[in-house]
N, CA, C and O atoms as a Maestro MAE file, in Angstrom:
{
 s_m_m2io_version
 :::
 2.0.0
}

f_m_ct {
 s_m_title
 :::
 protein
 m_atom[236] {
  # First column is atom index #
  i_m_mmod_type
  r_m_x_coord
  r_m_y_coord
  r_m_z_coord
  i_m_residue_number
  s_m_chain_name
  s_m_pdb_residue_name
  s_m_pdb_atom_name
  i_m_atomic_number
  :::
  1 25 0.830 -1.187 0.000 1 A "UNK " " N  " 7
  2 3 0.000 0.000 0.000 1 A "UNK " " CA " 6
  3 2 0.875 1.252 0.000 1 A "UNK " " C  " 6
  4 15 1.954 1.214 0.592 1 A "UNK " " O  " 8
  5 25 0.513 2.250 -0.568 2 A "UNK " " N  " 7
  6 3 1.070 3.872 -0.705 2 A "UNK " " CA " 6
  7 2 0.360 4.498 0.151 2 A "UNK " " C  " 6
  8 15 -0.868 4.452 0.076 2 A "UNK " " O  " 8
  9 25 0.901 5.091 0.975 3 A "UNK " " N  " 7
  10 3 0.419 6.492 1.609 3 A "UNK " " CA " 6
  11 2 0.173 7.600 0.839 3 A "UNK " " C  " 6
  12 15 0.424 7.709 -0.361 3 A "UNK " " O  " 8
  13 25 -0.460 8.642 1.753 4 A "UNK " " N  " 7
  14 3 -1.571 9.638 1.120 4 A "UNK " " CA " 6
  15 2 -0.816 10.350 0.459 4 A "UNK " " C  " 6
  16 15 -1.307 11.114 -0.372 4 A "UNK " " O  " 8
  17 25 0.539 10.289 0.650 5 A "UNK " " N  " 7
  18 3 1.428 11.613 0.470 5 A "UNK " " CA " 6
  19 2 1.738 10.920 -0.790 5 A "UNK " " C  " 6
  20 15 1.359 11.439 -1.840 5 A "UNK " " O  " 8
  21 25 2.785 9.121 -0.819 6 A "UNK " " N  " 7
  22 3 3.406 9.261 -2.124 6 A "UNK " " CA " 6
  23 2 1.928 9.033 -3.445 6 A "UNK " " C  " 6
  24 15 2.025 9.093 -4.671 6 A "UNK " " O  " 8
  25 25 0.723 8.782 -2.632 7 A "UNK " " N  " 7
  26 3 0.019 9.005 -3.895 7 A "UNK " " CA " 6
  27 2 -0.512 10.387 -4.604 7 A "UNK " " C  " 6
  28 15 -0.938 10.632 -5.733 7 A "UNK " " O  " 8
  29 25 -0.304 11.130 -3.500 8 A "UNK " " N  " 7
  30 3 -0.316 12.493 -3.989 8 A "UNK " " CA " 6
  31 2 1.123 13.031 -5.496 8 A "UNK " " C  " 6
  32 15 1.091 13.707 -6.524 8 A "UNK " " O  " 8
  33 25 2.009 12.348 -4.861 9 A "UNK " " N  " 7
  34 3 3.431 12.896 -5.254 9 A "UNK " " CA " 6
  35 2 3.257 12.194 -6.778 9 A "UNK " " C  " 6
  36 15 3.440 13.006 -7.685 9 A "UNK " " O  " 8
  37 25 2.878 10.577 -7.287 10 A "UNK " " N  " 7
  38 3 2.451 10.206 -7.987 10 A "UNK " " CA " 6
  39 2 1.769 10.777 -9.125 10 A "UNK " " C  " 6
  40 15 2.010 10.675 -10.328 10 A "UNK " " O  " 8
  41 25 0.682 11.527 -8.369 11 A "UNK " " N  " 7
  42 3 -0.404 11.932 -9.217 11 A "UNK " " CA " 6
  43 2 0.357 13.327 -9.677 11 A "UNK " " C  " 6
  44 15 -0.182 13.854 -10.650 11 A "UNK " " O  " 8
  45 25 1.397 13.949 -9.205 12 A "UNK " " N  " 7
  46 3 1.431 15.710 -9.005 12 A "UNK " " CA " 6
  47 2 2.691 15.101 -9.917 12 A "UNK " " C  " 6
  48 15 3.451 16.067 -9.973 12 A "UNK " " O  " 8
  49 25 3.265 14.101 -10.599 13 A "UNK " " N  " 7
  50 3 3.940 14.032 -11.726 13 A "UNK " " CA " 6
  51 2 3.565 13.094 -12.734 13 A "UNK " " C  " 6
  52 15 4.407 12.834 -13.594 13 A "UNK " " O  " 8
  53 25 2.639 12.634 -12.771 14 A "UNK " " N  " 7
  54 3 2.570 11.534 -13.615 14 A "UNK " " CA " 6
  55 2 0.787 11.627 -14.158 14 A "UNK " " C  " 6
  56 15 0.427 10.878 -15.066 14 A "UNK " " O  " 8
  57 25 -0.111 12.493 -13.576 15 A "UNK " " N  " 7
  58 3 -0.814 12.451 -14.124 15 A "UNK " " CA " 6
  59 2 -1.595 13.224 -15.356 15 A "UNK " " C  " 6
  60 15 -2.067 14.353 -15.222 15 A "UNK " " O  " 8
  61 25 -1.645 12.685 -16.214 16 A "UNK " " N  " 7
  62 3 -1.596 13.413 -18.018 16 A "UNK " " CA " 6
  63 2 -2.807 14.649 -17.882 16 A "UNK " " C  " 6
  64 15 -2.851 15.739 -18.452 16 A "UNK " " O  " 8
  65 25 -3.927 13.927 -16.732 17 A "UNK " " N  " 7
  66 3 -4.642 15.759 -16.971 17 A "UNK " " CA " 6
  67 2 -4.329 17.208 -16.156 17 A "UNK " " C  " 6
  68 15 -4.677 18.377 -16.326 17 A "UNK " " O  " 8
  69 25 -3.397 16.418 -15.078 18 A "UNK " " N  " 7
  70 3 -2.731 17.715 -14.328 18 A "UNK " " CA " 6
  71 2 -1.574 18.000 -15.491 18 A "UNK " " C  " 6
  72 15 -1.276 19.144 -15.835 18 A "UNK " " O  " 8
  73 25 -1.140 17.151 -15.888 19 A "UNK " " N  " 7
  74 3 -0.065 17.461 -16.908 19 A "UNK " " CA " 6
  75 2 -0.555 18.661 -18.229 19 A "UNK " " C  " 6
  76 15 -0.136 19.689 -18.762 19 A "UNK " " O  " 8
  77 25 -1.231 18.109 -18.264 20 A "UNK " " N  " 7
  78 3 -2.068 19.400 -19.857 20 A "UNK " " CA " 6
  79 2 -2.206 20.371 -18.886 20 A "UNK " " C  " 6
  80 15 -1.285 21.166 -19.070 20 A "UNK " " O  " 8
  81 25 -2.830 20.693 -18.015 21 A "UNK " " N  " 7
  82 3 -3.526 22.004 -17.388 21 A "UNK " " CA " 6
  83 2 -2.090 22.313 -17.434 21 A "UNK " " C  " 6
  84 15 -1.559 22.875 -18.392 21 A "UNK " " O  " 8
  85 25 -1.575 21.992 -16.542 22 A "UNK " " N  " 7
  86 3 0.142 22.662 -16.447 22 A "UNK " " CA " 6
  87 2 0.245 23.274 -17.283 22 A "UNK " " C  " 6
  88 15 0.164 24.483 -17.064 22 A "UNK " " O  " 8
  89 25 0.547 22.695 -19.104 23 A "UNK " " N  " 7
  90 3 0.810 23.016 -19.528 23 A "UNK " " CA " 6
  91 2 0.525 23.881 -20.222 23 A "UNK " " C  " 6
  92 15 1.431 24.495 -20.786 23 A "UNK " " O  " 8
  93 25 -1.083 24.305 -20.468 24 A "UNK " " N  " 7
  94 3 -2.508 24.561 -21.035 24 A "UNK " " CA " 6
  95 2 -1.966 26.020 -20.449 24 A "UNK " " C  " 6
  96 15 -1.740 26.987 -21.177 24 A "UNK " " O  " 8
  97 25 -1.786 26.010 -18.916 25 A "UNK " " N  " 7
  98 3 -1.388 27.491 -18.249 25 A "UNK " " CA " 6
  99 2 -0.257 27.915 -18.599 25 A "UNK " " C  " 6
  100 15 -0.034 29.123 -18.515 25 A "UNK " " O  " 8
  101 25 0.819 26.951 -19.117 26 A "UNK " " N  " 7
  102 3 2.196 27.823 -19.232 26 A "UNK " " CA " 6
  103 2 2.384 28.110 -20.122 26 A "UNK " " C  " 6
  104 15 3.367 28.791 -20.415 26 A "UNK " " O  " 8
  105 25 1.333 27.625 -21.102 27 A "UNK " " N  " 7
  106 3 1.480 28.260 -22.444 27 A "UNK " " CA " 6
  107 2 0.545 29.441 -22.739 27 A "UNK " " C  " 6
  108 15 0.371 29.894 -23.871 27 A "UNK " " O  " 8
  109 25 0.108 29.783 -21.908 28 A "UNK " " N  " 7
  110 3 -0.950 30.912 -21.600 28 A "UNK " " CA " 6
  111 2 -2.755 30.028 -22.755 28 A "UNK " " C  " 6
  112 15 -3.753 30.734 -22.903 28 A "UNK " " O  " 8
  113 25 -2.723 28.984 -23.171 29 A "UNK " " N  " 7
  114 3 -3.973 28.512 -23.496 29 A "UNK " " CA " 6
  115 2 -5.037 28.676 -23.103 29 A "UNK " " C  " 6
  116 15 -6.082 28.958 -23.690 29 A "UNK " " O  " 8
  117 25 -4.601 28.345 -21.153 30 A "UNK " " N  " 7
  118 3 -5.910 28.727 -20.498 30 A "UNK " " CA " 6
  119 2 -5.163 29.000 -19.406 30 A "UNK " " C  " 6
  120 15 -3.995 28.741 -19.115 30 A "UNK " " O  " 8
  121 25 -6.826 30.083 -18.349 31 A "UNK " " N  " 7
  122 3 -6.169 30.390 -17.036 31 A "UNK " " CA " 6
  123 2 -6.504 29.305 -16.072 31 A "UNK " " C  " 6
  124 15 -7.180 28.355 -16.467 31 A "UNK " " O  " 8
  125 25 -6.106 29.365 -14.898 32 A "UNK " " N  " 7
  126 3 -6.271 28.462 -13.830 32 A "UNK " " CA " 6
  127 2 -8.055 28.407 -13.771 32 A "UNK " " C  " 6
  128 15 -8.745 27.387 -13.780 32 A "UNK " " O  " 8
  129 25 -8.489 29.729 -13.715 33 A "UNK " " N  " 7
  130 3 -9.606 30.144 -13.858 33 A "UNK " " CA " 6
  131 2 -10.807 29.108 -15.004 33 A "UNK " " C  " 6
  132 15 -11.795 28.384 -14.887 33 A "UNK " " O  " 8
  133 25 -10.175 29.489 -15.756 34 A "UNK " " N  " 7
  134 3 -10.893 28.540 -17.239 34 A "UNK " " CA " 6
  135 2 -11.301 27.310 -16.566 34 A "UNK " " C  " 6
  136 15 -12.427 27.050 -16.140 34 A "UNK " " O  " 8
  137 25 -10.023 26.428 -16.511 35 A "UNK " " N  " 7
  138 3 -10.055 25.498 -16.146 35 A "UNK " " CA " 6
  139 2 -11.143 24.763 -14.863 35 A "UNK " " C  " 6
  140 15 -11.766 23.704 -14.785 35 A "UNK " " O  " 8
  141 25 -10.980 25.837 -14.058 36 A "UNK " " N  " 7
  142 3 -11.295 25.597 -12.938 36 A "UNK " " CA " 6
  143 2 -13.001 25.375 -13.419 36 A "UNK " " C  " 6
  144 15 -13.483 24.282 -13.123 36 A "UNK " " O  " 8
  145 25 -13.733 26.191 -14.009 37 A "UNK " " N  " 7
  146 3 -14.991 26.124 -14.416 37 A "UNK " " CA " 6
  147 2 -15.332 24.997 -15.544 37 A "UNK " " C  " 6
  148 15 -16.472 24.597 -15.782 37 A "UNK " " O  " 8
  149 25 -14.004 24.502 -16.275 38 A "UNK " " N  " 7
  150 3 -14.632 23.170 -17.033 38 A "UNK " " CA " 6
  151 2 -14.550 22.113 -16.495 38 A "UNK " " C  " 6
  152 15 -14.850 21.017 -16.967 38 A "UNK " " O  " 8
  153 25 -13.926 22.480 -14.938 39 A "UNK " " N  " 7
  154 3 -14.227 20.948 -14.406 39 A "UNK " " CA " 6
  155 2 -15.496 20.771 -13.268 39 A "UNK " " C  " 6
  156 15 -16.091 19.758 -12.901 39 A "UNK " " O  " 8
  157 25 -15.646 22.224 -12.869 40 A "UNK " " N  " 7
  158 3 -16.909 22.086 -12.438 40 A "UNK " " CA " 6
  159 2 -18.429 21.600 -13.446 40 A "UNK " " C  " 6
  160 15 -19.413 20.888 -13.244 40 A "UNK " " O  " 8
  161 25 -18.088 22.162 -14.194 41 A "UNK " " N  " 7
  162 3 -19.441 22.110 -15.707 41 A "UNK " " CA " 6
  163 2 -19.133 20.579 -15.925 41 A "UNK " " C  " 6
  164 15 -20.174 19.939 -16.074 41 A "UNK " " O  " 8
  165 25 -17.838 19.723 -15.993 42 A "UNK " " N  " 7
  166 3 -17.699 18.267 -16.353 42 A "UNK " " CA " 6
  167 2 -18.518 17.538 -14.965 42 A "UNK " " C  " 6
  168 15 -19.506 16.816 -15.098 42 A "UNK " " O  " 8
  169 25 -17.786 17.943 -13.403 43 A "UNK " " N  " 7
  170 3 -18.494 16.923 -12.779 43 A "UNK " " CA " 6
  171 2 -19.857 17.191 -12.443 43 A "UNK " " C  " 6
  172 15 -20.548 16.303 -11.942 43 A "UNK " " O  " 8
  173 25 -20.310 18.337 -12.671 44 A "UNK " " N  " 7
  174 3 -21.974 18.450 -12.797 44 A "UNK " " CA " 6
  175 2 -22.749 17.542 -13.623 44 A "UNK " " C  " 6
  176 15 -23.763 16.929 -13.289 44 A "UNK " " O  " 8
  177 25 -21.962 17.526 -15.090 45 A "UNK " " N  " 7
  178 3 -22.627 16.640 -16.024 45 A "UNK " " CA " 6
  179 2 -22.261 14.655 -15.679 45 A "UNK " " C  " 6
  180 15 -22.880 13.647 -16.020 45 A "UNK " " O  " 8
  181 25 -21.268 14.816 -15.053 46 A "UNK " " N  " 7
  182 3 -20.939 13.353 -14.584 46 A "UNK " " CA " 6
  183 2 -22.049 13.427 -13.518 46 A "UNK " " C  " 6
  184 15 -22.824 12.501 -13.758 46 A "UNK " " O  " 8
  185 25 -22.435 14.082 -12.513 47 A "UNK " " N  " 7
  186 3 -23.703 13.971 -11.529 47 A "UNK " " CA " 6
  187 2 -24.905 13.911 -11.886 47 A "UNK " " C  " 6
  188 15 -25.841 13.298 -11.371 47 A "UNK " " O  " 8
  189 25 -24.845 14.968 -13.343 48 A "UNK " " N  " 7
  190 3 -26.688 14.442 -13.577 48 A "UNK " " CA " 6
  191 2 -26.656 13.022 -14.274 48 A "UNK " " C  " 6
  192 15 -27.677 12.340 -14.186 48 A "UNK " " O  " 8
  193 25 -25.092 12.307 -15.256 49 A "UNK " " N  " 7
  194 3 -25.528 11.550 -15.709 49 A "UNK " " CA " 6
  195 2 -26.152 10.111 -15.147 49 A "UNK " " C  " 6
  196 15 -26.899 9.206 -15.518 49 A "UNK " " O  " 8
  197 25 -25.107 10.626 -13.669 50 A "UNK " " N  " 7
  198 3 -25.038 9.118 -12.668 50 A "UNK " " CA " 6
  199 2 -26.654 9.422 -12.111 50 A "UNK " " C  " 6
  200 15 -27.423 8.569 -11.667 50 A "UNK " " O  " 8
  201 25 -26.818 10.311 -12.210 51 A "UNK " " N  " 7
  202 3 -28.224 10.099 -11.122 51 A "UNK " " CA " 6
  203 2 -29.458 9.593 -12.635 51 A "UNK " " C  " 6
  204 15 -30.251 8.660 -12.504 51 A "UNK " " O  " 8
  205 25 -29.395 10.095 -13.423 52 A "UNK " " N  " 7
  206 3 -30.479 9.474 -14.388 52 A "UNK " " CA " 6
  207 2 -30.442 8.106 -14.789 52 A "UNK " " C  " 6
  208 15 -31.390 7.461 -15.239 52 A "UNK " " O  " 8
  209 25 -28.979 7.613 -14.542 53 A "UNK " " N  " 7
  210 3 -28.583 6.003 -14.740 53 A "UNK " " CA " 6
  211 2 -29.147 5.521 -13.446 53 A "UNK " " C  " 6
  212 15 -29.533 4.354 -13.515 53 A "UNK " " O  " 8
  213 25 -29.285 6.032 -12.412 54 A "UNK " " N  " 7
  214 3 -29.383 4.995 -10.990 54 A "UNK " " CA " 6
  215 2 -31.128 5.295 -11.101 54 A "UNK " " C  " 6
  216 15 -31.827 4.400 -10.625 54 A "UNK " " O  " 8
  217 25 -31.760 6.354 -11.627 55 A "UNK " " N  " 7
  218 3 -32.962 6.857 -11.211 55 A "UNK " " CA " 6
  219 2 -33.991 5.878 -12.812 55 A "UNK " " C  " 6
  220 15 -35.205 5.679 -12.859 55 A "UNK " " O  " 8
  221 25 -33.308 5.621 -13.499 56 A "UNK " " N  " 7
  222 3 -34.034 5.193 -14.985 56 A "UNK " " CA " 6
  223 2 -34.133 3.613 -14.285 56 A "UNK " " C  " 6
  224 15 -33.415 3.103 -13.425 56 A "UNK " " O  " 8
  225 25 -35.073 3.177 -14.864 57 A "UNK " " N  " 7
  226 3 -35.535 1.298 -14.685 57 A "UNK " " CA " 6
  227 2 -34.725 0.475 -15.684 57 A "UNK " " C  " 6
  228 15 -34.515 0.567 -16.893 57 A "UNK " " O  " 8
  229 25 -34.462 -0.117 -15.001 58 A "UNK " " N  " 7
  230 3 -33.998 -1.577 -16.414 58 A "UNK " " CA " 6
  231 2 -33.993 -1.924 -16.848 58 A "UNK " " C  " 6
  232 15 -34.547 -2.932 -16.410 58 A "UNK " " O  " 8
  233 25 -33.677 -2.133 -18.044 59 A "UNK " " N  " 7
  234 3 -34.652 -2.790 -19.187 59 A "UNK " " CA " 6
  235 2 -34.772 -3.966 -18.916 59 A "UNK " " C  " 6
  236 15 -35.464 -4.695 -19.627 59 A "UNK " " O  " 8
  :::
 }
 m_bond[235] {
  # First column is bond index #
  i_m_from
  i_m_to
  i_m_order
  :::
  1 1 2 1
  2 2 3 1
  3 3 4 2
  4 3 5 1
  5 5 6 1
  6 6 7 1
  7 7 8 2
  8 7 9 1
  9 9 10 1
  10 10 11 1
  11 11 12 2
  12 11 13 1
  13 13 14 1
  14 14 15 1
  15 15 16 2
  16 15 17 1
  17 17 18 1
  18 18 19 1
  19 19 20 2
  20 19 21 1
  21 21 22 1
  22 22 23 1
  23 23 24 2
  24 23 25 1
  25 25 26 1
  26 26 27 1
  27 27 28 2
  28 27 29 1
  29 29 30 1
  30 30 31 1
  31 31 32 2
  32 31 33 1
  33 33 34 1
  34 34 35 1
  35 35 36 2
  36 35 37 1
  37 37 38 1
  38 38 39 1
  39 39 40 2
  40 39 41 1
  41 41 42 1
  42 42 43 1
  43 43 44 2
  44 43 45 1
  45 45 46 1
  46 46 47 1
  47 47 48 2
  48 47 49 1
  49 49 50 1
  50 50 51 1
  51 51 52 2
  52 51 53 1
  53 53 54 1
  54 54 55 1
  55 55 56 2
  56 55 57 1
  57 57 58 1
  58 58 59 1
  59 59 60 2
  60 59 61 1
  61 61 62 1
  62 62 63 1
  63 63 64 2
  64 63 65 1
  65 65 66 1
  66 66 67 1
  67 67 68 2
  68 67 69 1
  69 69 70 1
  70 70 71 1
  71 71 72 2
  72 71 73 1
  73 73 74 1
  74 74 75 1
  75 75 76 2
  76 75 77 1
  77 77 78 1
  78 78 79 1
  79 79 80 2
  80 79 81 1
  81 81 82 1
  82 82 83 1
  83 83 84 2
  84 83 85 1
  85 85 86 1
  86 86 87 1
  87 87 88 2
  88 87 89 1
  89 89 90 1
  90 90 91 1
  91 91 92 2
  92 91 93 1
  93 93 94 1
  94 94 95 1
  95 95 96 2
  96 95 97 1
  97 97 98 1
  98 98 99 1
  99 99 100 2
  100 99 101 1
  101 101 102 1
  102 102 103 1
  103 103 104 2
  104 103 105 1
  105 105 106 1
  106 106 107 1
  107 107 108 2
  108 107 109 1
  109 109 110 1
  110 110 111 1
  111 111 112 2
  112 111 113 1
  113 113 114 1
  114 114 115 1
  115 115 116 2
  116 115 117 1
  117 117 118 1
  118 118 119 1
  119 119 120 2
  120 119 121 1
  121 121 122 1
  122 122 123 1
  123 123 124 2
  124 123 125 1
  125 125 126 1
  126 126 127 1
  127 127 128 2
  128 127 129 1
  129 129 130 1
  130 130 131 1
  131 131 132 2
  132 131 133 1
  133 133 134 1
  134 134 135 1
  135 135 136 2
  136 135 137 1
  137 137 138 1
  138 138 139 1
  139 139 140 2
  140 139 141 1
  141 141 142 1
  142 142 143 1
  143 143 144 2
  144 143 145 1
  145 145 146 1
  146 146 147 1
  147 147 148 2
  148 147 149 1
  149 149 150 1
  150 150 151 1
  151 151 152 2
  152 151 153 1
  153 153 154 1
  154 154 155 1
  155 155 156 2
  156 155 157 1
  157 157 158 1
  158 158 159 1
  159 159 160 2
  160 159 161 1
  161 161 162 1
  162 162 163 1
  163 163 164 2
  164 163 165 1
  165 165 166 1
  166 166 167 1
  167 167 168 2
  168 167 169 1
  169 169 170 1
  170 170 171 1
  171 171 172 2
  172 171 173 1
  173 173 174 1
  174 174 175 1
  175 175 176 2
  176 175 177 1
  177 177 178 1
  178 178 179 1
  179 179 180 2
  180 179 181 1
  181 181 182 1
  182 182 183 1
  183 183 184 2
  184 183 185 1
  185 185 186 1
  186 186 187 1
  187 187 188 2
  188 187 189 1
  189 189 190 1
  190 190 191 1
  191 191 192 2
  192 191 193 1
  193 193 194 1
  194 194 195 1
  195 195 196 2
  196 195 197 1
  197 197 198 1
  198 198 199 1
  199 199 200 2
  200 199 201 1
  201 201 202 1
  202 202 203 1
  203 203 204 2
  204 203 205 1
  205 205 206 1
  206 206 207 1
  207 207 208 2
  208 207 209 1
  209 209 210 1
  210 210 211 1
  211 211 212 2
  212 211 213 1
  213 213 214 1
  214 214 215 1
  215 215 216 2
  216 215 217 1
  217 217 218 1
  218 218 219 1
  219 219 220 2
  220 219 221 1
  221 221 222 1
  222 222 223 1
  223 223 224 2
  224 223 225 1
  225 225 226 1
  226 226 227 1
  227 227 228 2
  228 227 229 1
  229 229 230 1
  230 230 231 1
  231 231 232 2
  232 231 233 1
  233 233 234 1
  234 234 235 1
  235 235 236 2
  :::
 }
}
Protein backbone atom coordinates (compact mmCIF):
# COMPACT_ATOMS: atom_id res chain seq x y z
CA UNK A 1 0.00 0.00 0.00
CA UNK A 2 1.07 3.87 -0.71
CA UNK A 3 0.42 6.49 1.61
CA UNK A 4 -1.57 9.64 1.12
CA UNK A 5 1.43 11.61 0.47
CA UNK A 6 3.41 9.26 -2.12
CA UNK A 7 0.02 9.01 -3.89
CA UNK A 8 -0.32 12.49 -3.99
CA UNK A 9 3.43 12.90 -5.25
CA UNK A 10 2.45 10.21 -7.99
CA UNK A 11 -0.40 11.93 -9.22
CA UNK A 12 1.43 15.71 -9.00
CA UNK A 13 3.94 14.03 -11.73
CA UNK A 14 2.57 11.53 -13.62
CA UNK A 15 -0.81 12.45 -14.12
CA UNK A 16 -1.60 13.41 -18.02
CA UNK A 17 -4.64 15.76 -16.97
CA UNK A 18 -2.73 17.71 -14.33
CA UNK A 19 -0.07 17.46 -16.91
CA UNK A 20 -2.07 19.40 -19.86
CA UNK A 21 -3.53 22.00 -17.39
CA UNK A 22 0.14 22.66 -16.45
CA UNK A 23 0.81 23.02 -19.53
CA UNK A 24 -2.51 24.56 -21.04
CA UNK A 25 -1.39 27.49 -18.25
CA UNK A 26 2.20 27.82 -19.23
CA UNK A 27 1.48 28.26 -22.44
CA UNK A 28 -0.95 30.91 -21.60
CA UNK A 29 -3.97 28.51 -23.50
CA UNK A 30 -5.91 28.73 -20.50
CA UNK A 31 -6.17 30.39 -17.04
CA UNK A 32 -6.27 28.46 -13.83
CA UNK A 33 -9.61 30.14 -13.86
CA UNK A 34 -10.89 28.54 -17.24
CA UNK A 35 -10.06 25.50 -16.15
CA UNK A 36 -11.30 25.60 -12.94
CA UNK A 37 -14.99 26.12 -14.42
CA UNK A 38 -14.63 23.17 -17.03
CA UNK A 39 -14.23 20.95 -14.41
CA UNK A 40 -16.91 22.09 -12.44
CA UNK A 41 -19.44 22.11 -15.71
CA UNK A 42 -17.70 18.27 -16.35
CA UNK A 43 -18.49 16.92 -12.78
CA UNK A 44 -21.97 18.45 -12.80
CA UNK A 45 -22.63 16.64 -16.02
CA UNK A 46 -20.94 13.35 -14.58
CA UNK A 47 -23.70 13.97 -11.53
CA UNK A 48 -26.69 14.44 -13.58
CA UNK A 49 -25.53 11.55 -15.71
CA UNK A 50 -25.04 9.12 -12.67
CA UNK A 51 -28.22 10.10 -11.12
CA UNK A 52 -30.48 9.47 -14.39
CA UNK A 53 -28.58 6.00 -14.74
CA UNK A 54 -29.38 4.99 -10.99
CA UNK A 55 -32.96 6.86 -11.21
CA UNK A 56 -34.03 5.19 -14.98
CA UNK A 57 -35.53 1.30 -14.69
CA UNK A 58 -34.00 -1.58 -16.41
CA UNK A 59 -34.65 -2.79 -19.19
Amino acid sequence: YRTREEIQEVRSKSDPIMLLKDRMVNSNLASVEELKEIDVEVRKEIEDAAQFATADPEP
